[in-house]
C-alpha positions as CSV (number, residue, x, y, z in Angstrom):
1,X,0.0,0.0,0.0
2,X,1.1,3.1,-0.8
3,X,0.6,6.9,0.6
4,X,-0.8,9.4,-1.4
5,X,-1.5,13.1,-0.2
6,X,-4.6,14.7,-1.0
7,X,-4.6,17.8,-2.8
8,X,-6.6,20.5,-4.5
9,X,-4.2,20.2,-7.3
10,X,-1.1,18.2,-8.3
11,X,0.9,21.2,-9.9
12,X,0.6,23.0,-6.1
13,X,1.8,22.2,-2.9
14,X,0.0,19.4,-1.1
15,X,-2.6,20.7,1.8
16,X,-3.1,17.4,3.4
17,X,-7.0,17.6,3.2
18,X,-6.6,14.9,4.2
19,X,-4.4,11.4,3.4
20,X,-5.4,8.5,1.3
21,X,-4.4,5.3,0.0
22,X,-4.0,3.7,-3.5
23,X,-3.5,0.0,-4.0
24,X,-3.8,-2.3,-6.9
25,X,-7.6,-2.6,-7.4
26,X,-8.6,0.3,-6.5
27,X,-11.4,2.8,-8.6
28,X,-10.0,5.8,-9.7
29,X,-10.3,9.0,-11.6
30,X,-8.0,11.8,-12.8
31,X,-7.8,14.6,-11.4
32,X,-9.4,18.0,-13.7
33,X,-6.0,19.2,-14.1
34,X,-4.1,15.9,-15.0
35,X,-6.2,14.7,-17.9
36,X,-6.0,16.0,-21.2
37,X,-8.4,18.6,-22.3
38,X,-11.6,17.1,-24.2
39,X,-10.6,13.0,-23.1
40,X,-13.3,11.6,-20.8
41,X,-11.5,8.6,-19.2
42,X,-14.4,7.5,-16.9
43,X,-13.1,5.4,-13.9
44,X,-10.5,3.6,-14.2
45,X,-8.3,0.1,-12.0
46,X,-4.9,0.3,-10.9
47,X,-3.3,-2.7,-11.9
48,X,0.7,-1.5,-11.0
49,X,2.8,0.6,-9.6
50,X,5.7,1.4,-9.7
51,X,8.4,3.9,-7.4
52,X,11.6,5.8,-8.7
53,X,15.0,5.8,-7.5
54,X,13.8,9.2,-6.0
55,X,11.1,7.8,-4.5
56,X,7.7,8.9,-6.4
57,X,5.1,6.8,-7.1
58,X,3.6,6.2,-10.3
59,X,0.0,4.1,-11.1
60,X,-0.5,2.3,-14.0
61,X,-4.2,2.1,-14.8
62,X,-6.3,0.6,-17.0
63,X,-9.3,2.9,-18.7
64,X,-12.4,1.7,-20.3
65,X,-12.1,1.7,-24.1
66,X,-8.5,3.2,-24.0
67,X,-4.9,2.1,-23.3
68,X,-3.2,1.6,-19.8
69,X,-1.3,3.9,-18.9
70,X,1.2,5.3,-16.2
71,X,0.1,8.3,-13.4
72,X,1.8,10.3,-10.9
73,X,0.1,9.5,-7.7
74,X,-0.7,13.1,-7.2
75,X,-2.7,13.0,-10.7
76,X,-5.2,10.5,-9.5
77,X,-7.7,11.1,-7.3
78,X,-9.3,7.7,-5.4
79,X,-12.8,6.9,-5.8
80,X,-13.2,3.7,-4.2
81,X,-10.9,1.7,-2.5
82,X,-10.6,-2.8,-3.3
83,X,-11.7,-5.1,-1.0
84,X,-7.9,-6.8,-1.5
85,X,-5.7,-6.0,1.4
């Protein structure tokens, strides 16, 4: 499992509304600022992750009628959370 901080926006700095966690399985969306202008992803299910040497974290998620493809944690915002633990 791995921590994610809330914010209003991923390009400012994180408020800590409050803290979440993304797993595999869980329902997500992006966030209005992340997603490309015009696409309408719809929810989609992280099926990866991944962390860098410098520690981020990065989703990959698969969307419904489009590739899967690789977020920043910061770009996703949680929805509903698997049952998996």
């Amino acid at each position: 499992m791995k921590l994610a901080i809330k914010t209003n926006s991923f390009l400012h700095t994180p408020t800590c509304d409050y803290i979440m966690y993304m797993k595999v399985g869980d329902i997500v969306l992006p966030k209005n600022d992340a997603s490309m202008i015009g696409v309408d992803y719809g929810y989609g299910v992280i099926i990866d992750s991944y962390e860098s040497d410098d520690g981020m974290v990065y989703w990959e998620v698969a969307w419904p009628g489009a590739d899967k493809t690789w977020w920043h944690e910061l770009e996703l915002e949680l929805v509903s959370e698997s049952q998996q633990s």
